[in-house]
N, C-alpha and C positions, 0 to 999 in steps of 0.2 A: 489394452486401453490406449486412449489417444494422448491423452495426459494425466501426471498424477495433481493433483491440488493439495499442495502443501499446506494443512489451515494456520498451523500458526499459534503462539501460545493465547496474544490478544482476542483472535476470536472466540479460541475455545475458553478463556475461561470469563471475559469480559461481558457484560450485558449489550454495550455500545455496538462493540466493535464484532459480535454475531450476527449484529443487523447488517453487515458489511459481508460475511461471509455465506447469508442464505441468500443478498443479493444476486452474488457471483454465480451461485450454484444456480439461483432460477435464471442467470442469463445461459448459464452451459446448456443448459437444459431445452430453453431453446434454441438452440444454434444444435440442439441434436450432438453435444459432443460427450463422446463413450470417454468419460473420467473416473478417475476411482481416487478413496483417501486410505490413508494407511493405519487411522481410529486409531486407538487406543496405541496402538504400536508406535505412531510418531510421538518422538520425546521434543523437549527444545531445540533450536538451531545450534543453540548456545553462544548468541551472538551476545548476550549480557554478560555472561560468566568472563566470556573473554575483554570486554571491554573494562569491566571492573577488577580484572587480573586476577582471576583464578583458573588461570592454565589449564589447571586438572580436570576440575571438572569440565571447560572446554571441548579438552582431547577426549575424558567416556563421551560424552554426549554426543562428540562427532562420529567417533569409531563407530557407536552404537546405531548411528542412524545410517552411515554409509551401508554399514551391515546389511540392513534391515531391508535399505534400497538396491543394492547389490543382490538380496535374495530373491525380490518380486521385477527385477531386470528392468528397472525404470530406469528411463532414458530422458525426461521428458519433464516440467516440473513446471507447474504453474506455482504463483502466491501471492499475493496482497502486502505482502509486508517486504516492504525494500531493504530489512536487518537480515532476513531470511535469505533474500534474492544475493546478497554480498555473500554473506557467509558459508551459504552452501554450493553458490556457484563460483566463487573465487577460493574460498578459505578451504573449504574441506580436500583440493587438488594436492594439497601438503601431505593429506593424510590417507590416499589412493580414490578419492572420491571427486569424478571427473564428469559431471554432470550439467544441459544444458539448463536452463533456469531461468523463466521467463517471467515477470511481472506481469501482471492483468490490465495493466493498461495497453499492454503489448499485444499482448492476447485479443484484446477488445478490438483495438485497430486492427488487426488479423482481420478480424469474424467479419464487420465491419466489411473491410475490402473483398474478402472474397463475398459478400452476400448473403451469409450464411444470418443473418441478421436483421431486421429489418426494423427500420424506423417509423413510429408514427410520427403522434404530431410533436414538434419542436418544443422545447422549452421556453417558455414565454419569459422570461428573467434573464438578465446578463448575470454573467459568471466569470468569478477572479479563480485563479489555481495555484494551490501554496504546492512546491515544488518539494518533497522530503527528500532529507539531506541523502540519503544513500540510494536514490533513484537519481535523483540530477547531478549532485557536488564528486558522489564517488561512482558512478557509474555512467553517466554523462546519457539517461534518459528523461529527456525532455519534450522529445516531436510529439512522441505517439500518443501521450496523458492529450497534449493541446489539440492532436488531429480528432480522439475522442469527443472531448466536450466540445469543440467546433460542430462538428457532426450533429452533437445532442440541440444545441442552444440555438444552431442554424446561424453561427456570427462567429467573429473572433471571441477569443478571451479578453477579458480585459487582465490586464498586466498588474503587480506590484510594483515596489520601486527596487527590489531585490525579489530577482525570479531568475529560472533555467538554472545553468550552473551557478550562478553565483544567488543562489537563494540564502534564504537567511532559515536558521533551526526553528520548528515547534517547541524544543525544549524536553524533548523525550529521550533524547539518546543518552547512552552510558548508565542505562539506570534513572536518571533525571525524573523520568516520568513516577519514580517514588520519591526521590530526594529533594528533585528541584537545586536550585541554584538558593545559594546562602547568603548572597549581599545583593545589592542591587535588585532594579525593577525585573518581575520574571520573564523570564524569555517568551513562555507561549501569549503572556500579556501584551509585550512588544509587536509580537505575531498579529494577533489577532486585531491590533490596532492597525495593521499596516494596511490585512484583509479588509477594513471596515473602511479605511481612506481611499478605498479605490471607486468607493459606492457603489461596484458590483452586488448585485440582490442574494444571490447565492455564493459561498464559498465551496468551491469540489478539492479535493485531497486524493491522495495515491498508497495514502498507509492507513492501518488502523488507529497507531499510537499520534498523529496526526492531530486525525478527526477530535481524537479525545482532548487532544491538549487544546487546542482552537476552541471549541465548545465549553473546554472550562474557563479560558481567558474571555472570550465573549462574554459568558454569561456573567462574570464577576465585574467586566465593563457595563452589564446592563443592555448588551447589545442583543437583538433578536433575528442576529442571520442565521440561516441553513446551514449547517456544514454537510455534506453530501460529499461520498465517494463515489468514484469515476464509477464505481461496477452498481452502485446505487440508484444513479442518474439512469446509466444506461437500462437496467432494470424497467425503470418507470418509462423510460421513452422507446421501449422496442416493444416486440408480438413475436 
């Protein structure tokens, strides 16, 4: 295989965020790329466990999966989800698991460049781009998501007032996206107002957990934008 696609807990078990991962696959699909997933066999990243300090189960769930990738000799890792992209390409090197790991915005811009892709007609909507915190703040991916939706929208992005590395949270990390934050206005509220002051017509996102927090702060503002993933968009605007 060319790539493995890491799906990820969000898409597999969520409603939303499946719409995000059959995106992807009808984009691989056209570009002709030989991908395989690892079903039932892939466990979590365990980028939760570790963040809300349960070591243990952390370390099975990493051992378990390096294993598992180590046995089918994957090299190679696509995912959607930037908790994913940190965890198993930074975190798991602790634990003999030395693997390259690429985000699908990444990827997209790949296809994109070499051709393998092709664009119809343009998005007729401008488009702002919420930056997730572990693609921009801890991994310092920012070009490829904005060269993406350029490409799709036929224009720049329009900006926030906190974007690239210095983005501001949806409000999902560390678990949040069950817990939420206990005092004060909520983060992906914050968010999704800042998305909506940009008066961009669409919002695009680069995580699953993302889309969902954005969507639910809009819609509790009463607000009626799109939230749309990079691999969604592109979906809709290629052949």
């Amino acid at each position: 295989m060319e790539i493995l696609y890491w799906v990820g807990c969000a898409p597999a078990y969520d409603p939303r965020a499946r719409e995000i991962a059959r995106a992807l696959v009808s984009v691989l699909q056209k570009a002709k790329v030989d991908f395989a997933i690892l079903g039932n066999r892939e466990r979590c990243s365990g980028d939760l466990a570790r963040r809300t300090g349960d070591e243990a189960l952390f370390q099975e769930l990493a051992i378990h999966n390096i294993s598992t990738l180590h046995e089918h000799k994957v090299k190679k890792i696509l995912t959607t989800c930037p908790h994913c992209l940190h965890t198993i390409g930074r975190e798991y090197k602790a634990f003999g698991g030395d693997f390259e790991v690429i985000h699908h915005s990444q990827y997209l811009a790949q296809l994109l460049e070499e051709g393998r892709l092709t664009l119809t007609k343009p998005l007729a909507q401008s488009v702002t781009y919420h930056d997730p915190c572990y693609l921009g703040r801890h991994n310092g991916v920012t070009e490829e998501p904005r060269q993406v939706l350029q490409a799709v929208a036929g224009g720049p992005v329009v900006e926030m007032k906190r974007s690239g590395e210095k983005g501001f949270c949806c409000g999902a990390g560390g678990s949040s996206i069950w817990g939420g934050n206990r005092q004060g206005e909520k983060i992906n509220h914050i968010r999704a107002a800042e998305a909506a002051e940009t008066g961009a017509e669409v919002i695009a996102s680069g995580c699953p957990f993302c889309t969902i927090m954005l969507e639910e702060g809009l819609g509790l503002a009463g607000k009626q934008l799109p939230v749309k993933d990079i691999a969604e968009l592109i979906d809709e605007h290629t052949a």
